[in-house]
C-alpha positions, 0 to 999 in steps of 0.5 A: 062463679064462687070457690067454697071450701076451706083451702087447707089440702085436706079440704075440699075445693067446689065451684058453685056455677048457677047450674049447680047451685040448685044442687048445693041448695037442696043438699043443705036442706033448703026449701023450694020458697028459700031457693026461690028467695035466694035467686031473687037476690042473687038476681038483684045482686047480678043486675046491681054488680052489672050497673056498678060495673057499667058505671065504673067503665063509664067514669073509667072511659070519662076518667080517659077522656079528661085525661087526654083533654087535660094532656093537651091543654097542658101540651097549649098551655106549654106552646104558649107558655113557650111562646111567652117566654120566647116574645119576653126574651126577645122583648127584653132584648129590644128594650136593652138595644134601645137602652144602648141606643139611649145611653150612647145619643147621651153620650153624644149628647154630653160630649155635644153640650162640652164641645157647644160649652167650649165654644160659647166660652171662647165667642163670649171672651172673643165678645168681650176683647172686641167690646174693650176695645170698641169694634163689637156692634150687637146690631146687625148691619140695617142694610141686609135687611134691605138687600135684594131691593131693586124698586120702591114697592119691594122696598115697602113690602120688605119694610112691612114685613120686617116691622112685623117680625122686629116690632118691639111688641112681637117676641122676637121685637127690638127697639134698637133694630127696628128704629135702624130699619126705620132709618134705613128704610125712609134713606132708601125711599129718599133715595127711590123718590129722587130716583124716579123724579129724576 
């Protein structure tokens, strides 16, 4: 529907409807060729402003719908940020208590490493007291190495075993300790032997 006229209040106001539009056409003195011209394109017209409209309310109902999906994606994208934030929070935490955990084993680390240093300090001046004054021996006494023997075979045994661990080649070898267990070792074989010829 079209509105004609020229909308001063003396004018005239006319609606122009398909019905009439024949009427209106033939008044101003057009042909039967023109009006049929004139439909045409207003028929053209009418399927062409149909289509627009029948696209502007499909890129309208797409338009809705990628709104909605932008929506929740963003609703996804705010869970997980959240959760995010949430997982580095609590990350963080962690990493502070273990940090506590770290800073007081050092703690007792150090007040460890005073108390051992304390300690070395006095057994190295207790060391030297007895050392002027001839009682400090740094050998073990042989015969522990020894003790718990009760015959010849275990004697050999631990004698085996004791030259492998005190050997002067091995890390842990002494040659002081080792010629020790071996005198030990041939005094009690000695005393063995007579033992068992006796």
């Amino acid at each position: 529907m079209y509105a004609v006229g020229n909308g001063t209040p003396g004018g005239e106001w006319m609606r122009i409807t398909m019905e009439n539009i024949e009427e209106i056409l033939l008044e101003e003195g057009l042909a039967e060729d023109g009006l049929q011209e004139l439909k045409s394109w207003l028929f053209k017209e009418n399927i062409r402003i149909m289509t627009a409209s029948a696209e502007l309310a499909e890129q309208r109902e797409k338009f809705e719908l990628e709104k909605d999906q932008f929506k929740e994606e963003m609703k996804n994208l705010n869970r997980k940020m959240s959760a995010e934030q949430s997982r580095i929070r609590k990350d963080n935490q962690l990493v502070d208590e273990r940090l506590e955990i770290i800073k007081d084993g050092f703690r007792k680390l150090d007040m460890d490493r005073r108390r051992l240093d304390k300690e070395w300090a006095r057994l190295a001046a207790e060391k030297e007291f007895l050392e002027e004054r001839g009682l400090y021996d740094s050998y073990p006494e042989t015969s522990v190495f020894f003790h718990g023997v009760k015959n010849l075979l275990t004697l050999k045994k631990r004698y085996k075993d004791l030259t492998k661990i005190f050997h002067p080649d091995n890390v842990a070898g002494d040659t002081e300790v080792i010629q020790r267990i071996n005198r030990e070792y041939d005094r009690l074989k000695r005393e063995y032997e007579t033992f068992k010829q006796a």
